[in-house]
N, C-alpha and C positions, 0 to 999 in steps of 0.2 A: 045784381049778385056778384056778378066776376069783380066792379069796382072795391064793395065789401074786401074780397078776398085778396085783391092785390092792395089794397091799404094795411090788409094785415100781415104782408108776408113780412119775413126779418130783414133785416140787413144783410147777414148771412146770404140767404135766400136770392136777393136781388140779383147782386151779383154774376150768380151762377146761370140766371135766368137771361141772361142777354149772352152767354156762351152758346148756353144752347142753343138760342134764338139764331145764331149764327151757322147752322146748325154745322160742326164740327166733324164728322165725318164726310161730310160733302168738300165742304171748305176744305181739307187734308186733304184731301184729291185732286182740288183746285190747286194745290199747293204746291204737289211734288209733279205734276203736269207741267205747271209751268216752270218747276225749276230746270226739270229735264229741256223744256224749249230753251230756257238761256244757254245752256249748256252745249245743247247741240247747235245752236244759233252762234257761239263764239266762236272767232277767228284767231283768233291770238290767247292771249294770256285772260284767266277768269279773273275777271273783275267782281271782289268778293264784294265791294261797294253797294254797287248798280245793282248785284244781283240782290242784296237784301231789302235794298229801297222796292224794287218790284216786287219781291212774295210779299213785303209790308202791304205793297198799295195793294197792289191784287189782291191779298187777304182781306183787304176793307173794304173794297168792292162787292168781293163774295160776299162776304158776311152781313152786308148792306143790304144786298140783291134779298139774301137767304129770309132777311127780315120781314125786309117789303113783301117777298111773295106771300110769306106767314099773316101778316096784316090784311093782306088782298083777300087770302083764303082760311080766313080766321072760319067763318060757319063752316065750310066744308072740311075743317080739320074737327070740329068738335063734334061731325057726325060718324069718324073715323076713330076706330079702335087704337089705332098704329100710332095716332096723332093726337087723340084727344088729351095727352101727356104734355105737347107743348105747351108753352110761357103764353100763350093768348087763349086759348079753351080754358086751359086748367085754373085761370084767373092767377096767374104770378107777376101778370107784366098787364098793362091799359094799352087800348087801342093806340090812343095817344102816344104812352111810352117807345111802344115801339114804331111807329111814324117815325118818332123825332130820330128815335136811334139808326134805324135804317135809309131815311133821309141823310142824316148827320156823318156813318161811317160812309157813305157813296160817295158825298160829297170833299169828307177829307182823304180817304181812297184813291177818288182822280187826281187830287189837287197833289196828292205825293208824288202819285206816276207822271206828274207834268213836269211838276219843280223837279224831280229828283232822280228821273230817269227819263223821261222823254215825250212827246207831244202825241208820238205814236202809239207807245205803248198804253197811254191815257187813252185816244182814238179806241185802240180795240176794246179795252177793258168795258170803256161807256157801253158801247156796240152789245158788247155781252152782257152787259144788262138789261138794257130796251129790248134785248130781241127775250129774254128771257120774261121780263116783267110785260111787256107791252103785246107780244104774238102770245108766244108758249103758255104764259098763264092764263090768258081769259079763252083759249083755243080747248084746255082742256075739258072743259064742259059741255063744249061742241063736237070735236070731230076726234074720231081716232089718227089723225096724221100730226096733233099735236105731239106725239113724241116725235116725227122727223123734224117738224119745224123746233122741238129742244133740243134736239142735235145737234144743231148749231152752234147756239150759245156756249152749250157742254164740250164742244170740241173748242173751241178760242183758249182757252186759259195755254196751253203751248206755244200757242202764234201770239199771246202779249210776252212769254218768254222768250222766243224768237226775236219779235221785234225789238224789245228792249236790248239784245245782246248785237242782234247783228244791223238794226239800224231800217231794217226795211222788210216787206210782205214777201218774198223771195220764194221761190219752190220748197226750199227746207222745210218754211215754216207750214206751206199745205198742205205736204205729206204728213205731218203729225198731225193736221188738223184731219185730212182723211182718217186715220187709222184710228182717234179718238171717236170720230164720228159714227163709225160701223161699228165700235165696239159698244157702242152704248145702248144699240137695240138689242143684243140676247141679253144684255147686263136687266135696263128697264123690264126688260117685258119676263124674264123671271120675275121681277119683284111686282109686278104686275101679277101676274099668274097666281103666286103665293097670295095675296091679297085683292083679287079680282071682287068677292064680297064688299069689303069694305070701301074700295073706289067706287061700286055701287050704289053702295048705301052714300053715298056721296054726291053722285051725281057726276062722276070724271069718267070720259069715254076713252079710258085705256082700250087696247085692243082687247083683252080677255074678258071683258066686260060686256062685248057684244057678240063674243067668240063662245061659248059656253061649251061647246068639242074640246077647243083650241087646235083644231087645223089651222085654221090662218095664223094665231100665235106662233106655231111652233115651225110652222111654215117660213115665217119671217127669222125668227132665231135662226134654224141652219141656212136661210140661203146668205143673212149678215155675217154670219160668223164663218162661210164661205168665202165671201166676197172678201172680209175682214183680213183671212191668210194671204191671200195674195198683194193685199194693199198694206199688209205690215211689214210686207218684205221689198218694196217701193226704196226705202231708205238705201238700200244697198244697188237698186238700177241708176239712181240719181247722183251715188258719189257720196252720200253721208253716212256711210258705214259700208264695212268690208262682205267678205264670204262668210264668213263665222256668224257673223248677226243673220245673212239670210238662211243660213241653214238654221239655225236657233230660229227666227222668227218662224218659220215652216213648222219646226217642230210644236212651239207654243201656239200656234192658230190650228193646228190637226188636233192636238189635244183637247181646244176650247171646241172645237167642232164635235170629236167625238163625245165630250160629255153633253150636249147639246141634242146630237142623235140617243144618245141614253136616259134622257130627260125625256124624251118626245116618246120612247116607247110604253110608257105608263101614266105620264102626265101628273105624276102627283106633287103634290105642294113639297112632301121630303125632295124629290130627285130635282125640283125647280130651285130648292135652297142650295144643293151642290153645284148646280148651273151658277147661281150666285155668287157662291164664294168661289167658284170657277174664274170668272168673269172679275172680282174683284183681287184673284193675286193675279192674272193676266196681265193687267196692264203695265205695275208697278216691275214685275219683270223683265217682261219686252222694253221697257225704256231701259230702266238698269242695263239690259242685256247691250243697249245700244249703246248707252254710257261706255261703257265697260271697251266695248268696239272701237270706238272714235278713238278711247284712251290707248287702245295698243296699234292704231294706225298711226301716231305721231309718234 
């Protein structure tokens, strides 16, 4: 049936359908992550070059990775509400299709970051994909510590910005690899929580999935988003940003905390979607904020 349906999608259609496949919000996050590591990873003068070669390759990687994982978990997206809209349930794209696409953007993805910015920056980039395609995905059908071990990979995109600008794995680049890290379990486990049914009905052992209180959930939310304030404010013990970013950073991790404690006291899916968008202007701020930092210490 899906082959029917994707022989008759348009040309129009096509397209659009390997954007999404990309999937585009995620990738835009991968995006400005790492733009922030080049940034904060330069020593000298911004090399506007370098810095476009790497969101290029890192963009083709993500979007690579984003595919394959789509193709991996094609059944368990068409047993999901959230997802049964993508380009492989919905019949817009063939198994095939997108193999070749998501093989295809990986493979010229590293080959940029090799040629055109560096051996290293290609290194992590690979890295975040195996540990994304190879652990993270086949774990989440198994265990709920699959989202720590996607932690990982979801914290790298800063440290191939890093690497590509300052040349090497350095403490700089671990400190945004922490702070990415701890942010992304109240981020996940809200969109967990909002849709704990449909990962269900799936068959993925998010934590709210075998949590049905959500004690342990929510339990995990404030003690990350705890640990989260103090490890965003790291940049300024280390020398990569001044006083002003650590009191900014404090103020933005008390805020993510307290909406976090105001999510937990009724649990429901409305006050986990403000956790969300909590979670999601958090990060693009605290970099900016650090941006902003660096720029008025020189």
């Amino acid at each position: 049936m899906n082959e029917l349906r994707a022989e008759s999608v348009s040309t129009f259609d096509k397209p659009w359908a390997y954007v999404v496949l990309m999937k585009p919000d995620v990738t835009f996050l991968v995006v400005i992550t790492t733009i922030a590591g080049f940034y904060l990873g330069s020593t000298g003068r911004l090399e506007w070059a370098r810095l476009l070669h790497t969101v290029f390759g890192t963009m083709l990687v993500a979007g690579g990775a984003a595919s394959l994982n789509q193709y991996i978990e094609r059944e368990m997206d068409a047993r999901m509400r959230r997802t049964a809209a993508r380009p492989l349930p919905s019949g817009l794209l063939l198994p095939r299709e997108v193999l070749r696409f998501g093989v295809g953007a990986t493979i010229l993805g590293a080959a940029w970051l090799a040629l055109g910015v560096s051996g290293l920056a290609c290194l992590v980039a690979l890295a975040t994909s195996a540990l994304y395609l190879g652990l993270y995905t086949p774990l989440k059908t198994r265990t709920t510590l699959s989202t720590a071990v996607g932690a990982i990979p979801g914290a790298l995109p800063p440290v191939i910005g890093w690497a590509a600008a300052h040349g090497s794995l350095s403490l700089g680049g671990w400190v945004l690899f922490g702070i990415l890290f701890f942010w992304q379990f109240p981020h996940f486990m809200a969109i967990a929580w909002i849709y704990r049914e449909d990962y269900a009905r799936a068959g993925i052992r998010m934590l709210p999935t075998v949590d049905p209180k959500g004690d342990a959930t929510f339990r995990q939310i404030i003690c990350t988003s705890a640990i989260l304030v103090w490890v965003s404010a790291l940049p300024s013990v280390v020398g990569m940003a001044g006083i002003a970013y650590f009191f900014g950073s404090l103020a933005l991790g008390m805020v993510l905390l307290q909406v976090g404690l105001w999510a937990n006291r009724s649990r429901t899916n409305a006050r986990a979607k403000w956790l969300m968008h909590a979670t999601v202007a958090h990060i693009p701020l605290l970099l900016l904020w650090m941006i902003l930092d660096k720029l008025a210490m020189r």
